[in-house]
N, C-alpha and C positions, 0 to 999 in steps of 0.2 A: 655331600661327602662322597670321596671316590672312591672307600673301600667298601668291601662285600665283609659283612660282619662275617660269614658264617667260617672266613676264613681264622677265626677265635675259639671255632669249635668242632675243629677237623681233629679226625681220630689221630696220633700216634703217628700210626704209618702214612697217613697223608700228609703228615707235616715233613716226616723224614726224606718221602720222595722229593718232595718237594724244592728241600735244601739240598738235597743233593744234586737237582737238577742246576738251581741255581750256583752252587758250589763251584761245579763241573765249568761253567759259564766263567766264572768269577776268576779262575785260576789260569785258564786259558788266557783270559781279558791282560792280565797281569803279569802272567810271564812271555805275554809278547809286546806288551806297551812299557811293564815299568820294566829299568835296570837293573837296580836295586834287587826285587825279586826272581829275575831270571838268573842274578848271581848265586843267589842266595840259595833255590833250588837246585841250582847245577853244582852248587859246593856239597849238597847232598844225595847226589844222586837222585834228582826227584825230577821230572818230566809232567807235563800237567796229562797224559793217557795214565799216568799213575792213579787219579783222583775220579773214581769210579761213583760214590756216594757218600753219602754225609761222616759216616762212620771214618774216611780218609784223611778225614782232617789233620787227625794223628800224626799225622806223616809231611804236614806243612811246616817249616821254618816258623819260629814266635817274630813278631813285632814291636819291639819296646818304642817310649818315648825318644830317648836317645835315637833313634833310628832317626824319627822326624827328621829331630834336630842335624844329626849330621848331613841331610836330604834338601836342609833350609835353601829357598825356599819353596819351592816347586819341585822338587826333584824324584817326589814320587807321586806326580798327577798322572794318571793313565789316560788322558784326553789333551789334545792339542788345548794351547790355552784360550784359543778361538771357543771354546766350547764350556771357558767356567764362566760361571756369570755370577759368582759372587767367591767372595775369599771372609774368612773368617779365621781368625790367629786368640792364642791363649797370650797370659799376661806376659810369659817371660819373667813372670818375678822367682823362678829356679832355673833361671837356664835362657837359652834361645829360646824364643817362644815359636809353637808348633802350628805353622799354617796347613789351613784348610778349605779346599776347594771345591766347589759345588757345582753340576751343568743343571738345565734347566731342570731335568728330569731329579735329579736329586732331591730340591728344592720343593718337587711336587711330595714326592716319596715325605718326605721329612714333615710338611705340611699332614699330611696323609697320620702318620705314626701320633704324632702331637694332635690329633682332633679324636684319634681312637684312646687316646689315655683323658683325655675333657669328658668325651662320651660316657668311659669310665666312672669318671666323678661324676654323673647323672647331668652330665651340661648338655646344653641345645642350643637351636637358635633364637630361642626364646629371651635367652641368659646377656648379662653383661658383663662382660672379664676384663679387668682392669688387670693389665701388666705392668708388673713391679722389680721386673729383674729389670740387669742395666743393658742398652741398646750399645750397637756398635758391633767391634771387634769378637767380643763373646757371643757364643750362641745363645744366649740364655730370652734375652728379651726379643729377637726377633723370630727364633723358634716358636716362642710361645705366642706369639705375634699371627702368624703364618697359620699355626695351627688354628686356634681361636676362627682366624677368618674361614679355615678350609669347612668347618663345623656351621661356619654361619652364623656364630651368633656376635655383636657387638663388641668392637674392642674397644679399650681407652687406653691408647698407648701412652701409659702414664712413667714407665723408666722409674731410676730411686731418685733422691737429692733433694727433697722437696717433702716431708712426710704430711704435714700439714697441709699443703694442697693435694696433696693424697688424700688425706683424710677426708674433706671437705667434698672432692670429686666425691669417693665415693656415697657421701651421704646424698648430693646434688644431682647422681646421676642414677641412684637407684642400683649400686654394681652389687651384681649376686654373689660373684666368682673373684677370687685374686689367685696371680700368679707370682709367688717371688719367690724368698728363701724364708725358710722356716724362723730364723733369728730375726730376721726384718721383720716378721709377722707379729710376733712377740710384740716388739717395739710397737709398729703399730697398734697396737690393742691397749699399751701402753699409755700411748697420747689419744685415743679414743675413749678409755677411763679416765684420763685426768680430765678434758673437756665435756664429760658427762655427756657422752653421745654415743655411747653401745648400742644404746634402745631407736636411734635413729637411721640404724646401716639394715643395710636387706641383705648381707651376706648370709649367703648358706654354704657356699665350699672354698675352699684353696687347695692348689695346687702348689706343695711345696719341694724345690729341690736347690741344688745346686751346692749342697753341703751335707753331710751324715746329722742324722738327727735321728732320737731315743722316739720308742713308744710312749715312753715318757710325757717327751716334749709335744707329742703328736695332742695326746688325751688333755696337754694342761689348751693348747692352742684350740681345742676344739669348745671344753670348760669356760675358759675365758668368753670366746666367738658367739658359744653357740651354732660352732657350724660344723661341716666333716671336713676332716683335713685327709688331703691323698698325697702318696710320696711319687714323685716323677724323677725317673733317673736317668741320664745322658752322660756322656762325655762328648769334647769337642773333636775328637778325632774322630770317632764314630760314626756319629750326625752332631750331636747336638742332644737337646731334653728329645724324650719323645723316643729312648730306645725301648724303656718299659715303666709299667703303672700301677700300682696297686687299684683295687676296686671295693667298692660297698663293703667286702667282707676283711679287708684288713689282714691277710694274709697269705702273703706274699706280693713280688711283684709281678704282673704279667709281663715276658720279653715275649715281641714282635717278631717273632723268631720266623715269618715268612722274608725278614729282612736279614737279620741277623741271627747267627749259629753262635749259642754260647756254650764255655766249657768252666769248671773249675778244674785247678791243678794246684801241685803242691808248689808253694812260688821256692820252696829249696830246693825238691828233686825233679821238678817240672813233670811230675810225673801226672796221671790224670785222679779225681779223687769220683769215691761213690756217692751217689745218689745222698742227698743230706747232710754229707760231709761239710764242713767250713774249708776253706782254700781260697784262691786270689779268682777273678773272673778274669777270662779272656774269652774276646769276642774276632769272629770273621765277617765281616760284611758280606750279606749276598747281593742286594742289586745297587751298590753305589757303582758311580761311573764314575766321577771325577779323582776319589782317593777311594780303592776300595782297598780293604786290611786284611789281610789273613795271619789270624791267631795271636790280637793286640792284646798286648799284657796290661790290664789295668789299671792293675795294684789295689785295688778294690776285694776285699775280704768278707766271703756270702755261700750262701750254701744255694744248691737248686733242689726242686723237685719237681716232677711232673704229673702227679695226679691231678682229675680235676678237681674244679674248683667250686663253691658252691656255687658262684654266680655263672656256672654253665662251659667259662671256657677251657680250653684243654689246653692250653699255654704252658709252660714251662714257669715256673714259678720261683724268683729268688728273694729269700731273707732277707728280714731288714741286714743293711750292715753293720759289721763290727768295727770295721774303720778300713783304713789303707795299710796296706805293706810298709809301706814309706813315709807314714804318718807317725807310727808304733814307737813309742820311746822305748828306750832298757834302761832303768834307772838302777843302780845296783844289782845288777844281772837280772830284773824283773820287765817283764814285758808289760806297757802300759800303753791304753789305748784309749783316750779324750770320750770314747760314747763310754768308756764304764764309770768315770767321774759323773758324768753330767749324769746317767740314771740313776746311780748312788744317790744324788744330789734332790733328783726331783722323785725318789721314791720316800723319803725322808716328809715331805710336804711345808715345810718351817722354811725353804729357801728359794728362792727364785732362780730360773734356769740361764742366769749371767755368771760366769764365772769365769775364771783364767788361771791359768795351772802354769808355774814360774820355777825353770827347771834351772840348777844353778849346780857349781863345784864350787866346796869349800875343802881346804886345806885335804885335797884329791879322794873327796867326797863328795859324790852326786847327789844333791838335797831337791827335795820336792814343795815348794808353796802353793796352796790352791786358794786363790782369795774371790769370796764370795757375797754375792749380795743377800741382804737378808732385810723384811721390813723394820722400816725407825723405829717400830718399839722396843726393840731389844737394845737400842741405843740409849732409850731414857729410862728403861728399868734398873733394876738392880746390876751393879757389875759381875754379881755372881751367876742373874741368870746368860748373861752374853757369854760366861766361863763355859758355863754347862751347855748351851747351846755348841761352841765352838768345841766342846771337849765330845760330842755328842757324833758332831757332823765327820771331826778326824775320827774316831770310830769305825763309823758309819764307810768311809772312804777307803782306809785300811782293811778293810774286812772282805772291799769291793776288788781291791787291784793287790793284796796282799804286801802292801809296804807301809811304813808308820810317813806321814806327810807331815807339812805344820800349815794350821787355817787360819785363817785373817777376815776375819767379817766386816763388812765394807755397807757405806750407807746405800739406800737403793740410787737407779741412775751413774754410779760410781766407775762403773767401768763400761769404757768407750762401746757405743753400740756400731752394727755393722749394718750397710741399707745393700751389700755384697755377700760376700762367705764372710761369714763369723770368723775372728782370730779365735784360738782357745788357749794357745802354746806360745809362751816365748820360752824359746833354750837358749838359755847366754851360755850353755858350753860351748855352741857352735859360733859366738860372737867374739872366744877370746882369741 
């Protein structure tokens, strides 16, 4: 491994210098190599001799997605292209999709961050980490790819499309460790119970990310498993997974913050929020070379804190999340957000954590469907207990997001599973 752990449990002030060194670096880098940014600060009067320490940040221009996109596609690499050695781009299924460019050093870095969030989850080179996010274009499976190997311990680059030979690997090959998305995990556990082979697997952790998922969902994946589950969270502009980790103790997540400088703000007034506050994350990149970002708007909705932590580091620590800025429905002037269904859903314990939320206008009324899986028994008992169940669960829901919904209890297996990011939302407002 090529990091020095102790840099997990520098005081405070040596973290601060620290970013501010690197900062100072970063800004310089950027407003002489990209365009983009050197417009951007000259349109506010900002000079990179302005940006003295980490506290300056304040005073750097934000970076939206939009940005990319207008940049497509190359247009804000800070390195000749002699010098990326690999490119990674998002779906595009909202937009142009946002490419991302890596030099050699990046790629180490990146490696680097993804081995200290495995370490995190008590992995070694002992361990065997079957990857289950999808290879290619996304960062997700070669990320977790990279990392794995920088740790030393055995990969099975196993990718999704295939569960059952997933499954099979993992009993045949002894895997400790998996890396996917928290919904794929499910599923799998899923076809592991139905072919009576739970008692057959040596799993002990996963690493789940690439979608928002409840405590909830954490506690049932781990019930089912029998194993810990840790949250790992990335974006592709960033780096990739591997920006920070939750550890043993389940509260919060650790950011790598010798890499990256996070902030919350208010995503209305942009303004900055205190210590605990809930707000949107934005992050600066300190040492990428190939696309480095200053003060990229997420959309990502989380609070920070910085004390430490039981397991000793002094890291910056953010909440689970409450969802995206740009995920957020308003259904009749109400703000609704897909993790407060889904915890509704699995703190109740009678329904299983697939569901899909059907946001529709009728005669210029925005109506709400949440249709849920629930096991067969409810199907061959009484019609009156499926009433009460489903009179039980809309309750339950309403209570959660403060609007009245209507529920549809659905056989198990009934709604489409995902071996990617989980759908949760279709809005046919947006389709007519």
């Amino acid at each position: 491994m090529i990091w020095n752990e102790a840099k997990e449990c520098m005081s405070r002030d040596e973290i601060h210098n620290l970013q501010s060194k690197r900062l100072v670096k970063t800004v310089e880098r950027v407003y002489h190599n990209v365009e983009f940014y050197r417009k951007k600060m000259q349109a506010i009067g900002i000079e990179p001799g302005d940006i003295r320490d980490a506290d300056d940040v304040r005073k750097l221009p934000f970076t939206t997605k939009n940005d990319l996109r207008d940049t497509y596609p190359f247009g804000m690499f800070a390195v000749p292209q002699s010098q990326i050695v690999r490119i990674h781009a998002s779906s595009g299924t909202t937009g142009k999709a946002t490419v991302v460019g890596y030099t050699r050093r990046d790629i180490d870095i990146w490696a680097e961050c993804v081995a200290r969030a495995f370490a995190q989850a008590g992995l070694n080179r002992d361990d065997i980490i079957q990857v289950a996010y999808g290879y290619g274009l996304f960062t997700g499976g070669l990320g977790a790819h990279y990392g794995a190997e920088n740790l030393g311990a055995t990969v099975v680059p196993m990718s999704t499309g295939n569960t059952k030979k997933l499954t099979t690997m993992m009993k045949d090959f002894g895997v400790t460790a998996i890396a996917c998305t928290p919904s794929y995990l499910l599923h799998i556990a899923e076809v592991l119970e139905a072919d009576k082979a739970l008692d057959q697997i040596k799993l002990k952790a996963a690493i789940c990310g690439a979608e928002p998922w409840t405590e909830q969902m954490r506690k049932q994946i781990e019930e089912k498993l029998h194993i810990n589950a840790f949250d790992i969270y990335g974006l592709s502009e960033v780096m990739g997974p591997g920006v920070a980790c939750d550890c043993i103790y389940h509260k919060g997540l650790h950011v790598y913050e010798d890499h990256f400088l996070p902030e919350i703000i208010n995503p209305d007034t942009l303004e900055p929020m205190s210590e605990g506050e809930t707000g949107e994350l934005v992050f600066t990149t300190l040492t990428k070379e190939g696309l480095p970002l200053l003060r990229y708007r997420t959309r990502d909705l989380t609070s920070i804190t910085y004390g430490k932590c039981e397991c000793g580091r002094t890291l910056a620590r953010m909440s689970r999340f409450k969802g995206r800025s740009d995920d957020m429905l308003i259904i009749r002037g109400v703000n609704v957000f897909p993790s407060q269904v889904e915890a509704a859903l699995l703190e109740m314990g009678e329904t299983s954590p697939h569901y899909i939320m059907i946001v529709d206008r009728v005669n210029n009324l925005d109506t709400l469907e949440i249709q849920v899986e629930v096991d067969e028994k409810f199907f061959s008992d009484k019609i009156s207990e499926l009433e009460n169940l489903t009179k039980r669960i809309a309750h339950v829901i309403q209570q959660a997001i403060g609007l009245s919904v209507k529920v549809k209890l659905v056989e198990p297996k009934s709604i489409e599973r995902s071996m990617g990011k989980a759908v949760r939302v279709i809005d046919k407002r947006k389709l007519v």
